[in-house]
C-alpha positions as CSV (number, residue, x, y, z in Angstrom):
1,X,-4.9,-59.8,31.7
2,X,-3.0,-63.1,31.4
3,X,-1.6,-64.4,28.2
4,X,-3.8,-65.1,25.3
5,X,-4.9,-69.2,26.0
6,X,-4.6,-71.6,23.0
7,X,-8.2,-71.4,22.7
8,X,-8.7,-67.8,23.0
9,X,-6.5,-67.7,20.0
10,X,-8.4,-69.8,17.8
11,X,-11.8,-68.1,18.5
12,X,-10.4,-64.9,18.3
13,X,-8.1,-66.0,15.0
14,X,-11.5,-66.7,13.6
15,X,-13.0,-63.5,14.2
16,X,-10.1,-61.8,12.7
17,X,-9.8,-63.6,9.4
18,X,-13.9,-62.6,9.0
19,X,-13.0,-59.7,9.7
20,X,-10.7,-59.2,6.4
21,X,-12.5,-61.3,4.8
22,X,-15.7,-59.3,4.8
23,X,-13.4,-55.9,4.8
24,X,-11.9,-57.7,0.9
25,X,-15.5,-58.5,0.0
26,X,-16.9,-54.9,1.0
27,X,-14.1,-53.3,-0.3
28,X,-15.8,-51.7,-3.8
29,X,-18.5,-50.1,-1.7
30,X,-15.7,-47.9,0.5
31,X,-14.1,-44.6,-0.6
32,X,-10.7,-45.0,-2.0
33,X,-9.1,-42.2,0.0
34,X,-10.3,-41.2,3.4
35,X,-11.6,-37.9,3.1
36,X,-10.5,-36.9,7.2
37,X,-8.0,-34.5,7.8
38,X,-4.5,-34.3,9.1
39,X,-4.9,-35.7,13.0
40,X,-8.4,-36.9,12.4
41,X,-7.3,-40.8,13.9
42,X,-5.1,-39.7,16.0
43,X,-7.6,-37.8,17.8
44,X,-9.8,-40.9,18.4
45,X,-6.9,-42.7,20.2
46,X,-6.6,-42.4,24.0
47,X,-3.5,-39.9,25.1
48,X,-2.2,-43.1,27.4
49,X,-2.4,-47.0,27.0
50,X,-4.5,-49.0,29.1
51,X,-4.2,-49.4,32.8
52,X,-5.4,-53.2,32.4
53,X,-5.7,-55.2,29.5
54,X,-9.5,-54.8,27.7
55,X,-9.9,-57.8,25.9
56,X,-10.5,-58.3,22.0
57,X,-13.8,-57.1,21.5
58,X,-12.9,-53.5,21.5
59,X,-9.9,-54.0,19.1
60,X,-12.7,-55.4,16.3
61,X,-14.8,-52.4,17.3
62,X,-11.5,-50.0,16.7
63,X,-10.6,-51.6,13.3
64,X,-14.1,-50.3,12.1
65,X,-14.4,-47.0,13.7
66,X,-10.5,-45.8,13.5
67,X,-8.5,-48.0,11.1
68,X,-10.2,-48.5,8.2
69,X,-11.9,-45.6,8.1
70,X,-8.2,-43.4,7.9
71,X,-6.6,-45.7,5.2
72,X,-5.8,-45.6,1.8
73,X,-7.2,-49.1,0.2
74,X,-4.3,-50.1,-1.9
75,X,-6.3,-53.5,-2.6
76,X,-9.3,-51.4,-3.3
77,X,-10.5,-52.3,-7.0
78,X,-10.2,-48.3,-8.0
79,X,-7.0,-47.8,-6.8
80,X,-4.6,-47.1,-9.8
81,X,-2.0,-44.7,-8.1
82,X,2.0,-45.0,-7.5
83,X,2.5,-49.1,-8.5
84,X,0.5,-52.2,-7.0
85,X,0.6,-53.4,-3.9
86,X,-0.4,-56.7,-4.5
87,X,-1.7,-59.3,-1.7
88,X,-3.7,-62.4,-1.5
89,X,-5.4,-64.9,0.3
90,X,-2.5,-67.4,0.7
91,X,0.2,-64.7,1.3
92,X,-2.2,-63.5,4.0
93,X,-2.5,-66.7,5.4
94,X,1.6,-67.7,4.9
95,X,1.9,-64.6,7.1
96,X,-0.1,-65.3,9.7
97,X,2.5,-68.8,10.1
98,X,5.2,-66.7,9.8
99,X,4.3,-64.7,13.0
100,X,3.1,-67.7,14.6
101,X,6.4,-69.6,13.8
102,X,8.2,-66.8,15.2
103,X,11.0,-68.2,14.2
104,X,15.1,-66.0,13.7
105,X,16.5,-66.9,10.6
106,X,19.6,-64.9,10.6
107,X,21.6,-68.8,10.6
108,X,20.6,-71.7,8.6
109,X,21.3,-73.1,11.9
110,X,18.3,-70.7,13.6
111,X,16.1,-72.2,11.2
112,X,17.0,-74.6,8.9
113,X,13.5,-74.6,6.8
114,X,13.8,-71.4,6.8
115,X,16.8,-71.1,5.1
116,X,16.6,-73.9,2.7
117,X,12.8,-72.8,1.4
118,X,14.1,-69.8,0.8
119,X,17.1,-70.6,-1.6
120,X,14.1,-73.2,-3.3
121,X,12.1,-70.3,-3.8
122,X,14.1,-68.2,-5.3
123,X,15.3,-70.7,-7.7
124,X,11.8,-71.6,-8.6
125,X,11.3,-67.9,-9.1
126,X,14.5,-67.5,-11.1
127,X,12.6,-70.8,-13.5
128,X,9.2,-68.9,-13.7
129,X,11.4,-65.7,-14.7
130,X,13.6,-67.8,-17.2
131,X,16.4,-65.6,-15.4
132,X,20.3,-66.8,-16.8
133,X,21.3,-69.8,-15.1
134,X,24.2,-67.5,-13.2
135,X,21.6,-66.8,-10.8
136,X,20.5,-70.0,-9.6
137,X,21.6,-71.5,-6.2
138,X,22.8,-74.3,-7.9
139,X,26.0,-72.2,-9.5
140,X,28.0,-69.8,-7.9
141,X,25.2,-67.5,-7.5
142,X,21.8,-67.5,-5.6
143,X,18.8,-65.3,-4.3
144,X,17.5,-64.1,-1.0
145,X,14.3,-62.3,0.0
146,X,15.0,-58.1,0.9
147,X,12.6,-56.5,2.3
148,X,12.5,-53.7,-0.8
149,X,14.0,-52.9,-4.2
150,X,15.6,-50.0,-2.3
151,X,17.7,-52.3,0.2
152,X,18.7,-54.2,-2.7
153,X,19.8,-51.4,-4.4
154,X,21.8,-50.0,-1.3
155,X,23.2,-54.1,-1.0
156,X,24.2,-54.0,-4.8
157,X,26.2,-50.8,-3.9
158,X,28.4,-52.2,-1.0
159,X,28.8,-55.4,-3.1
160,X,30.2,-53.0,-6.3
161,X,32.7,-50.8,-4.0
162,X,33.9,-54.0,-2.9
163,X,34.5,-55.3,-6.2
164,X,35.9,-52.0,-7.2
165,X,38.0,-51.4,-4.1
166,X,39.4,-54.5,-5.1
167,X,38.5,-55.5,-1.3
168,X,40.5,-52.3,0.2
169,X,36.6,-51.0,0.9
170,X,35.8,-53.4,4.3
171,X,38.9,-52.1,6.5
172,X,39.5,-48.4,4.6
173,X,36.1,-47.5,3.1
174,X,35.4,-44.8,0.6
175,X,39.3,-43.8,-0.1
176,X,38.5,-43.2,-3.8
177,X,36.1,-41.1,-5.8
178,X,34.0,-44.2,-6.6
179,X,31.1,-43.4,-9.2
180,X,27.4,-44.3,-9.4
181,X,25.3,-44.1,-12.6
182,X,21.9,-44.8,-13.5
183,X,19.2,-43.0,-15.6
184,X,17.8,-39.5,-15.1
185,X,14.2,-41.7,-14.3
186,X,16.1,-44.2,-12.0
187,X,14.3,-44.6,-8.8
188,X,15.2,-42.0,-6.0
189,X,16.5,-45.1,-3.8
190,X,19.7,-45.1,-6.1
191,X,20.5,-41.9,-4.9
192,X,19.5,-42.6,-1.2
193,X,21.8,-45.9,-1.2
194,X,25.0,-43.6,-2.4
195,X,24.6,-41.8,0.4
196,X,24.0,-44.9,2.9
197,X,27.2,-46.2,1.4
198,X,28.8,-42.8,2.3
199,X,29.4,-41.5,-1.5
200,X,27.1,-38.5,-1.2
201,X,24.7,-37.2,-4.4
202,X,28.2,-35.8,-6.0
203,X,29.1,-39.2,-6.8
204,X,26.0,-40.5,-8.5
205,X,25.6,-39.7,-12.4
206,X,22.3,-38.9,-13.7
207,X,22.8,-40.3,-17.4
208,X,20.3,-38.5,-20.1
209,X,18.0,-40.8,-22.0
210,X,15.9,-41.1,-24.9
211,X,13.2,-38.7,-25.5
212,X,10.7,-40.6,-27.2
213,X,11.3,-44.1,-25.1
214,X,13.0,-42.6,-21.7
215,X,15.3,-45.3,-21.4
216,X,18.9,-44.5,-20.3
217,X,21.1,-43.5,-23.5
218,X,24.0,-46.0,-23.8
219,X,26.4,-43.3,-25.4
220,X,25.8,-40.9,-23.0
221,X,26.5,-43.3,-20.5
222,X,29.8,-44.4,-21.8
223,X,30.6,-40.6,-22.0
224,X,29.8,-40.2,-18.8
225,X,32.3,-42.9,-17.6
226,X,35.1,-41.8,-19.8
227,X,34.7,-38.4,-18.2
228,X,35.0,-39.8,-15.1
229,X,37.8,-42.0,-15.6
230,X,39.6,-39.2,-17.1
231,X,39.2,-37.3,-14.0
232,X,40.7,-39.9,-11.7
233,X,37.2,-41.3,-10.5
234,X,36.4,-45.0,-10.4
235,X,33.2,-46.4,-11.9
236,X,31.9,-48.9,-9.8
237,X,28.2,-49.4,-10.9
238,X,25.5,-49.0,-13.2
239,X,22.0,-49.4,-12.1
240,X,19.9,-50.0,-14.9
241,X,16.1,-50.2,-14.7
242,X,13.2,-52.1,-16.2
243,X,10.4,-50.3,-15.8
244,X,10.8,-47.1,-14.4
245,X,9.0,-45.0,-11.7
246,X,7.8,-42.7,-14.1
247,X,6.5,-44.3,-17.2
248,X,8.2,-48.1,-17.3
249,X,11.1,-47.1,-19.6
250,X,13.0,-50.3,-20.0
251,X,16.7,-49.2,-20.2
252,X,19.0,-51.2,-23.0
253,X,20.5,-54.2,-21.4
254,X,22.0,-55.5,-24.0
255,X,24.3,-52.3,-24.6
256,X,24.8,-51.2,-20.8
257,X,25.8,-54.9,-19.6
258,X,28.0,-55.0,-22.7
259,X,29.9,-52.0,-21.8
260,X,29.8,-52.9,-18.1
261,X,31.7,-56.1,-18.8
262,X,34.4,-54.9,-21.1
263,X,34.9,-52.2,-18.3
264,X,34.5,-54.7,-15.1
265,X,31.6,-52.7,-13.2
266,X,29.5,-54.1,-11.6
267,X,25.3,-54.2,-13.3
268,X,22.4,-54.3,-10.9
269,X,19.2,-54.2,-13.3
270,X,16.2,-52.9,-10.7
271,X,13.0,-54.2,-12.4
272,X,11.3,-53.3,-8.6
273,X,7.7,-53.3,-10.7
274,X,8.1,-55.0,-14.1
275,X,10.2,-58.0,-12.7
276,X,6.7,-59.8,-12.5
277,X,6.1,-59.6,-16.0
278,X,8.6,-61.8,-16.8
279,X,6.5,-64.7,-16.1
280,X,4.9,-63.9,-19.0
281,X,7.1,-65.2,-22.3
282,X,5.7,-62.6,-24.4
283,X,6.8,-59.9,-22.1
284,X,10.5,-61.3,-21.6
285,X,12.0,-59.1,-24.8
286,X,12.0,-56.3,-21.8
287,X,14.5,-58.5,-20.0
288,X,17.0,-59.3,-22.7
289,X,20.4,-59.2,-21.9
290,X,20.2,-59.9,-18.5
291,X,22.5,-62.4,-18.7
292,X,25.1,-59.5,-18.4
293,X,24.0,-58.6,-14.9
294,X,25.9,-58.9,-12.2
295,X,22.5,-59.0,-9.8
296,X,18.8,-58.1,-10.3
297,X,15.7,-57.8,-8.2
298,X,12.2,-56.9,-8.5
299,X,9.2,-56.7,-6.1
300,X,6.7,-60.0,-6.0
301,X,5.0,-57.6,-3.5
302,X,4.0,-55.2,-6.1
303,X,2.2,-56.8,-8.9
304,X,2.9,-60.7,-8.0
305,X,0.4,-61.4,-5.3
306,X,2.7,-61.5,-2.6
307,X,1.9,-58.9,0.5
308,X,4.6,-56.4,1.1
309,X,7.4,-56.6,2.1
310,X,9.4,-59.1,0.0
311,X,11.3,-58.4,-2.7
312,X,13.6,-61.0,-4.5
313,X,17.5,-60.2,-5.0
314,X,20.1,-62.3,-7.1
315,X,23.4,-62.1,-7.5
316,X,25.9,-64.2,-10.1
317,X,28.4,-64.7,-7.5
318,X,27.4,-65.3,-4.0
319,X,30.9,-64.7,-3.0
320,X,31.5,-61.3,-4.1
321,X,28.2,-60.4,-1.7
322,X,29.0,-62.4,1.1
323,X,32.7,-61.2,1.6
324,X,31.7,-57.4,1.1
325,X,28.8,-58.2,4.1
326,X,30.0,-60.9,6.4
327,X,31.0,-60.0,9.9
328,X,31.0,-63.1,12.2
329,X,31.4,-62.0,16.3
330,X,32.1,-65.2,18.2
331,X,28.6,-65.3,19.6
332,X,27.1,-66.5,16.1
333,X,30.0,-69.0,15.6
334,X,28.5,-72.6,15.0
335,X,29.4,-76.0,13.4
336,X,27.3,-75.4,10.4
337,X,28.5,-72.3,9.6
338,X,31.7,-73.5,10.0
339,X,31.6,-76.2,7.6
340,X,30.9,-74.0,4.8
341,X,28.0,-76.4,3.7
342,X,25.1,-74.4,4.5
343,X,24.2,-70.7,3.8
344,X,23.8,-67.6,6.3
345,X,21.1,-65.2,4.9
346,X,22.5,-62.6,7.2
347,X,24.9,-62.2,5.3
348,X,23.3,-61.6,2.2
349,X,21.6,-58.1,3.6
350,X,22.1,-55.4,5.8
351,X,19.7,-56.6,8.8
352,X,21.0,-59.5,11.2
353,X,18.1,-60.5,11.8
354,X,15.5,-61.9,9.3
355,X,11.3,-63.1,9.1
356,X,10.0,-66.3,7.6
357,X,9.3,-64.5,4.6
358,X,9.4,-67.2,2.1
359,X,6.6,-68.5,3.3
360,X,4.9,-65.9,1.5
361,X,6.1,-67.3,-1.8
362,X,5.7,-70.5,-1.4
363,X,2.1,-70.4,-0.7
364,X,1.6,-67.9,-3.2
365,X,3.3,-69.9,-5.9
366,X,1.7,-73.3,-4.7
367,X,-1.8,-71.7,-4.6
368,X,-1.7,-70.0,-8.2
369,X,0.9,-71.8,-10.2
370,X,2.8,-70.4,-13.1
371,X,-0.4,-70.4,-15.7
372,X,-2.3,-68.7,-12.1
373,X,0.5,-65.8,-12.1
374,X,0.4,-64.9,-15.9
375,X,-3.3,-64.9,-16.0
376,X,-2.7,-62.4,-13.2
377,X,0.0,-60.6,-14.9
378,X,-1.9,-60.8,-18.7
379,X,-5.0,-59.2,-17.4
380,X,-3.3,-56.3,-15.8
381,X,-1.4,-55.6,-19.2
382,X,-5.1,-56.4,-21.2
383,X,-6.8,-53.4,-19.6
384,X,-4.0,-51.2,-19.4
385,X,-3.8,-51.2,-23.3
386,X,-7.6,-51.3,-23.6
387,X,-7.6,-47.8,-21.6
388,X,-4.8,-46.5,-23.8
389,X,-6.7,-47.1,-26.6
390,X,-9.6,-45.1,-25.3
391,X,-7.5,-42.0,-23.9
392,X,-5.5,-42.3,-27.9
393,X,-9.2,-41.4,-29.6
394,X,-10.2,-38.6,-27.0
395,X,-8.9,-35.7,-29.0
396,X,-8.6,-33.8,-25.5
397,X,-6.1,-35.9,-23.8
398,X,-2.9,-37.5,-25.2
399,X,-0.8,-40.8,-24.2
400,X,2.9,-39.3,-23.2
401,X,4.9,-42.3,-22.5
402,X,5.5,-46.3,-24.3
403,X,2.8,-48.3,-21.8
404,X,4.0,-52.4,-22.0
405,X,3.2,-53.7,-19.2
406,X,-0.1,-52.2,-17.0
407,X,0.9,-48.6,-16.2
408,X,0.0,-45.6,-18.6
409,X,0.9,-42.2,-18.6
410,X,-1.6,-39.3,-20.4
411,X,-2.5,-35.9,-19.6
412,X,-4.9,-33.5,-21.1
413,X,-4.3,-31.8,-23.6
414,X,-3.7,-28.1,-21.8
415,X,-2.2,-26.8,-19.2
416,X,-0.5,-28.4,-15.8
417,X,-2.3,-26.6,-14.0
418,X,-5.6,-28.2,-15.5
419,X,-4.1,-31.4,-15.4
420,X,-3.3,-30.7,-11.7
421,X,-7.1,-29.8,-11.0
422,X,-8.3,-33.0,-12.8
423,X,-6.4,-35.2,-11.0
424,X,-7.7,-33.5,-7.6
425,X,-11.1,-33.4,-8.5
426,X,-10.6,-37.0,-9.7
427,X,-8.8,-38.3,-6.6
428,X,-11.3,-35.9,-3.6
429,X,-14.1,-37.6,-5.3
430,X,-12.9,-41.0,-3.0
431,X,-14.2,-42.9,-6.4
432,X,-10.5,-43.6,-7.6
433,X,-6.7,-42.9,-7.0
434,X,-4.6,-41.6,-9.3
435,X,-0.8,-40.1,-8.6
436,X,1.6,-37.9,-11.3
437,X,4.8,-37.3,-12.3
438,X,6.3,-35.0,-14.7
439,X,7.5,-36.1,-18.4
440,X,9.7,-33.7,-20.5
441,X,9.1,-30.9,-17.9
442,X,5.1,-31.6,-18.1
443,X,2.7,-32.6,-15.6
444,X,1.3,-36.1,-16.3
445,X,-1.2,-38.9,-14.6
446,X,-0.3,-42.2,-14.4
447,X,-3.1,-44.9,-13.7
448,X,-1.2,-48.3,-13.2
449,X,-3.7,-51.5,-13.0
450,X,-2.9,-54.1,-10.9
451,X,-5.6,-54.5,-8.0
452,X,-6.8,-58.2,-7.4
453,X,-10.0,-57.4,-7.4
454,X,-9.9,-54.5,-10.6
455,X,-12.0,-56.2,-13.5
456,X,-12.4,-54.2,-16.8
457,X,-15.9,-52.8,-15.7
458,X,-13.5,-51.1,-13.3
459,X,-11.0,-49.4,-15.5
460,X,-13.6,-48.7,-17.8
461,X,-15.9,-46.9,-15.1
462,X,-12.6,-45.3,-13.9
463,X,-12.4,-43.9,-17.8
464,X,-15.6,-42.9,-17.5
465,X,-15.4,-40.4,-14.8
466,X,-11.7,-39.2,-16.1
467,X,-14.1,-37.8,-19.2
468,X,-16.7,-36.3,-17.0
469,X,-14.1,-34.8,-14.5
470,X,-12.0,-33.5,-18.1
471,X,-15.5,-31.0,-18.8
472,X,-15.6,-29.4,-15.0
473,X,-13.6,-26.6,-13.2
474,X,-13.8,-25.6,-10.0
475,X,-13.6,-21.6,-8.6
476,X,-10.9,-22.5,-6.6
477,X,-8.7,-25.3,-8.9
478,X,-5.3,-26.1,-7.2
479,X,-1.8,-25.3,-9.7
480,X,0.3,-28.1,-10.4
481,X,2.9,-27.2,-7.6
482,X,0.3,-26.6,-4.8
483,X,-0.4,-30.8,-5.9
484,X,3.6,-31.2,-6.0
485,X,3.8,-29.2,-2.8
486,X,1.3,-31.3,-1.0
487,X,1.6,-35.1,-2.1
488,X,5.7,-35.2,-3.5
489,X,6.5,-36.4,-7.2
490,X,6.9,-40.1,-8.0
């Protein structure tokens, strides 16, 4: 078969965008989960590609009979598990430009737009943040679009050792015992990007934190570095979190950046999920004393209506990144680059090569608007308190965690192994999602709110069948491991 024609495309393009246009508006109707086993879609695929080219009608005809029917709907309106996944219709569509585009932007000079809408957007995502003006592109520091939290964590890392190497990192790497730290609740990526960076788990700290709000314990931090110093090892950074994993602890800014910049290491603040909320202003207290960081990043792809993967990293001085990442082979030499005037995303990240991705944002922030995003944001956070009200006055279950933004964390009150069960029951039903973690040692649920299409008939239907499920017990109820066992904790 010959190339797609122009006007195959269109007429096909049209089918397509039906296509997930009825699959959105059908969406409440399907199972959350697919209930097929391990294998199940592989098994419907042929053992070898095609000999010849079979046209697009038989692709449509997959999507229905083997695609959709294996997935996990993460826009699906009863899906509260792990965090949102957020998409939309103009991120869908910004996509679909991107790939047609097909443009490189690894150079301001492979595609100037490119480049220059993505600085824009971040700074007009820095203004609907109110982030500290040290992030803006318009000082010495600046933004760029990763594709996850957990590269930007991993980025924030390198950028650190080079600080704290004093430079010595690029040509000798890791000659020193140079220390990690972040909360017992930080994300698992913390520990992943240590070893990336060649530290290993040894050098990462695991810093205790409050029992009754999980955020990370500013004393037992300092400790923890004085230790270390003692001992001849080098802090280099301190990733603090807003909104954990777990339960959305917000860590103490205000105290961690305070003693990061009396003591010269570098702050990444990882707000992966809650970032969105601050384009609320009522929800910005969460984000007070950022102005201490050193970088920060947070999803738009999770709860901001922007389809994975984009996630939106600053730093408060460009230079510090740049010189930690740049590596220029003659082959990528050019006249713009060697003016100085323009900026080179590549090296901003880990990946030479880089998508159109701020496409996505720009459509997504043209098409809402700031009052658009909050209302998004405001509704999540509505319904998440209107279900922790109901779970408070059910003398069965209890509320384990602080819930601020659109995430809460309760459990029944009994066993983990009957918490397990309910959440099994709750989740093989195909009605709803839910995942866990563990809180003080204790096996917990989390349902986290964030869907497009969730309304509160949804949460409160989801409520509904929580209580029914609560009363029931099957012969052969699964423990609390055999759950850890099979699906991994948070």
């Amino acid at each position: 078969m010959s190339h797609m024609t122009s006007d195959e495309f269109r007429r096909h393009g049209h089918e397509l965008v039906d296509w997930i246009a009825t699959y959105w508006s059908d969406l409440g109707a399907r199972r959350v989960t697919p209930d097929a086993p391990p294998g199940a879609v592989a098994a419907k695929l042929p053992p070898a590609p095609p000999a010849t080219g079979d046209g697009f009608e038989g692709l449509i005809s997959d999507l229905d009979t083997i695609v959709t029917p294996g997935l996990a709907h993460w826009q699906h309106p009863d899906f509260f598990a792990y965090f949102p996944a957020n998409t939309s219709g103009p991120s869908v569509l910004a996509d679909l430009v991107c790939a047609g585009l097909g443009v490189q932007g690894m150079l301001w000079a492979t595609s100037p737009a490119g480049t220059e809408v993505e600085t824009v957007m971040l700074d007009w995502l820095a203004e609907l943040l109110d982030l500290p003006p040290r992030f803006r592109s318009t000082g010495a520091g600046g933004g760029v679009i990763q594709d996850s939290a957990s590269s930007a964590t991993l980025v924030a890392v390198l950028a650190a050792l080079h600080r704290a190497s004093g430079g010595r990192w690029r040509e000798h790497g890791i000659d020193q015992p140079y220390m990690v730290y972040a909360s017992t609740q930080g994300h698992s990526s913390i520990e992943k990007a240590a070893r990336i960076a060649g530290l290993g788990d040894a050098r990462v700290r695991l810093v205790d934190v409050s029992p009754t709000t999980l955020a990370m314990d500013p004393a037992a931090l300092r400790a923890a570095i004085e230790a270390d110093r003692a001992a001849g090892a080098v802090p280099a950074i301190v990733v603090a979190t807003v909104g954990t994993t777990s339960t959305t602890a917000v860590d103490p800014l205000p105290e961690i950046g305070e003693l990061c910049a009396a003591q010269g290491i570098w702050l990444h603040v990882d707000a992966a999920y809650a970032g969105a909320a601050a384009v609320c202003p009522e929800l910005r207290w969460a984000f007070a004393g950022l102005d201490r960081a050193d970088s920060f990043c947070f999803d738009p792809h999770k709860w901001l209506l922007t389809g994975f993967d984009c996630d939106a990293f600053w730093v408060a001085d460009r230079a510090e990144l740049i010189q930690a990442l740049s590596v220029l082979p003659d082959y990528l030499r050019n006249a713009a680059t060697e003016s100085g005037a323009v900026i080179d995303y590549r090296d901003w990240h880990v990946p030479l090569g880089r998508r159109f991705r701020a496409l996505k944002l720009w459509f997504v922030l043209r098409w809402y608007g700031a009052e658009g995003l909050r209302a998004h944001i405001r509704a999540g956070v509505a319904m998440a308190q209107e279900f922790a009200a109901w779970v408070a006055a059910d003398d069965r279950f209890e509320l384990v965690a602080p819930h601020p933004f659109s995430l809460v964390c309760f459990r029944l009150r009994a066993s983990d192994d009957d918490n397990a069960a309910l959440m099994v029951r709750l989740n093989d039903s195909g009605a709803l999602y839910l995942t866990h973690t563990r809180v003080a040692g204790r096996f917990v649920l989390r349902l986290a709110i964030g869907a497009p299409q969730t309304t509160p008939d949804h949460v409160r239907a989801a409520w509904s069948r929580i209580q029914a499920a609560a009363g029931e017990r099957g012969p052969e109820s699964p423990t609390a491991r055999d759950v850890e066992q099979r699906a991994g904790d948070v």
